[in-house]
N, C-alpha and C positions, 0 to 999 in steps of 0.2 A: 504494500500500500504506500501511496506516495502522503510525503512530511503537509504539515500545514502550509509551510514555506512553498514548496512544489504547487500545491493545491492552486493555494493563491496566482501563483504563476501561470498556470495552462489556463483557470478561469479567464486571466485577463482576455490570454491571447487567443482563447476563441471567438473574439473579437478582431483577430484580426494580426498583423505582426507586428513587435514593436521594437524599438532600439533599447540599449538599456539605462537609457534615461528617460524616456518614456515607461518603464515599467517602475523605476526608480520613482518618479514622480508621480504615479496612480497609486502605488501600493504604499508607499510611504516604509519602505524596507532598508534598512541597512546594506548597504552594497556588500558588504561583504557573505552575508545569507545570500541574497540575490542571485550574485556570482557565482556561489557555491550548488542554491539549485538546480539552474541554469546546466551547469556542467552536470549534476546527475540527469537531468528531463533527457538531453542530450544523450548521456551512457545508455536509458532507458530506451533509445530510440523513439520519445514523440515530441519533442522539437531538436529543431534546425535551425545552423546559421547561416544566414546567404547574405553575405555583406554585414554592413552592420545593425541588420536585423533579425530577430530570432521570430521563430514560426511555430507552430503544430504540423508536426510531417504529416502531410496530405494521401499518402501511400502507407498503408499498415504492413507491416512488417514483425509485429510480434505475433504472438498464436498463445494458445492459453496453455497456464505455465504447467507441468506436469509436477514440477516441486512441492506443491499448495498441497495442506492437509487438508483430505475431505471431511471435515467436523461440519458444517451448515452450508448444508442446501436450498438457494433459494430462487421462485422464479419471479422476475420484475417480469412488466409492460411500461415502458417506457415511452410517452410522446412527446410529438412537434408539431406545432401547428401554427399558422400563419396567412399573412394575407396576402405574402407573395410565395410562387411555388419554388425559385431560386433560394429564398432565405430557408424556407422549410426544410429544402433537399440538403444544402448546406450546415444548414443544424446540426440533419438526424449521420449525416456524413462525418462530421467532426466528434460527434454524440459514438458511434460505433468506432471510431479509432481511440475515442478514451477506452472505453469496455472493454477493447482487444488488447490493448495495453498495461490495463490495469494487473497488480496483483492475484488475479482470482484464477480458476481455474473453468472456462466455459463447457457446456456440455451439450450445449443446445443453445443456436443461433440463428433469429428469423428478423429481417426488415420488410415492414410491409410494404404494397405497393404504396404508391402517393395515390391519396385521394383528394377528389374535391367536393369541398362542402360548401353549406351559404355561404357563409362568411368567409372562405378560404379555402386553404390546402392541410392536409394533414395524414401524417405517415407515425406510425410506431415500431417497436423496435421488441420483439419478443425475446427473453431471454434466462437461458437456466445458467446457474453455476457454483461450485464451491467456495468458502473464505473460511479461513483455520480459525478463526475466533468470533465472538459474538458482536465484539464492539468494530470487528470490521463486515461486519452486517449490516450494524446500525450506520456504517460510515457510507455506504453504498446507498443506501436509501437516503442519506444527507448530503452524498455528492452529485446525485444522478435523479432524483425527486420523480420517481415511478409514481404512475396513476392507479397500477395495481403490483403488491407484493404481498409472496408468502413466502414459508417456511418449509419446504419439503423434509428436509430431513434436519435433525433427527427430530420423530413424533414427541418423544419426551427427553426435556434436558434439566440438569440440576445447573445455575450461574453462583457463582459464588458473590459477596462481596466487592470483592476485589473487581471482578470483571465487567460488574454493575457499575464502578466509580469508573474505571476507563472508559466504559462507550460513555456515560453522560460526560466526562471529560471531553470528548470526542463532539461530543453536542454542543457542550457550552463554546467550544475553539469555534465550531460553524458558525454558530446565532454571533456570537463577538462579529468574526468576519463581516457577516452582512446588518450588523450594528454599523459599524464604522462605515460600511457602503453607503447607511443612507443618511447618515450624520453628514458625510462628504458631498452627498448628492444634493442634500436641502442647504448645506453651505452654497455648493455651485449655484443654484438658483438663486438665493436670496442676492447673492453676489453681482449673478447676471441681472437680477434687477434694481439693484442700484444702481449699476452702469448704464441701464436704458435710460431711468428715470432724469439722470446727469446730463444723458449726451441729445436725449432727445427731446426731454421736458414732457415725458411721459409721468402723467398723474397715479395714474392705476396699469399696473404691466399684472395680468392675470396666468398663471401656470396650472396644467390640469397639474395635482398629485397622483403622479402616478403608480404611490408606492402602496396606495390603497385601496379597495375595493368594495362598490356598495354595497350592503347586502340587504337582499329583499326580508321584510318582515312577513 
């Protein structure tokens, strides 16, 4: 399983490629972690440098590891959906070269067709596989946010203590993560609108909040 440090990194750049002061400057990382992930993502084979910027290899080349202890069996469905069929296909494309990369061990692999619906495009990504431990169970459901997951094997397990405080450790590093993403995000806005307000002598500059969702009573 890839470090928090790792994490953060491939997130960014399935957005896209970036220099390493671009990534320096989003993540707010010490260069020297930075540097150091960089070069393992690289060892792992899912990113690349081509000039001076680093990517998500576009071409899989890993296969599921035979090493991984089959202790939990689990099958996600994993979606992408969207309202262009290029971003969709691109998604669930970048979306499948994590999964083949990742530490697990797969046993069953299906991408559906793209489909279209009202509102857009949409494909998933069916999937069985192994992880040696329980809190990297829970990490696969908190890096990869499946519509449907279960447990296949094993029917009955004893966790201990111990391995109950690592996955919610594992939780608490996520939720932080995307704590500070939208602390930085509603900085960014307010920011941007000061500056309309300044340059253009706009009274009222309005942003949807994007980070939330109505819900029907």
């Amino acid at each position: 399983m890839y470090t928090e440090e790792q994490e953060k990194i491939a997130r960014l750049l399935l957005k896209g490629q970036k220099t390493v002061e671009d990534l320096r400057d989003e993540l707010d990382m010490p260069a020297a972690d930075l540097l150091s992930g960089l070069k393992e993502l690289i060892k792992l084979r899912v990113v690349e440098k081509q000039g001076n910027n680093y990517k998500l290899i576009d071409k899989i080349t890993a296969t599921a590891s035979d090493d991984i202890e089959e202790h939990f069996k689990l099958h996600m469905i994993i979606e992408g959906s969207g309202p262009e069929k290029d971003a969709v296909e691109k998604q669930m494309n970048l979306m499948t070269q994590r999964l083949k990369a990742d530490r697990i061990k797969i046993t069953m692999f299906e991408k559906s067709e793209m489909l279209k619906t009202d509102v857009g495009y949409n494909q998933h990504i069916d999937i069985e596989f192994y992880v040696p431990e329980f809190q990297d169970a829970v990490k696969m459901v908190m890096n990869y946010g499946p519509t449907i997951v279960e447990v296949l094997e094993p029917r009955e397990t004893e966790i201990t203590a111990e391995t109950m405080e690592r996955a919610l450790q594992e939780l608490t590093a996520s939720v932080h993560y995307y704590s500070e993403w939208i602390a930085k995000y509603e900085m960014a806005v307010q920011e941007l609108t000061k500056k309309l307000k300044e340059t253009a002598g706009v009274e009222n500059v309005l942003f949807r909040d994007t980070t939330q969702k109505k819900s029907r009573s």
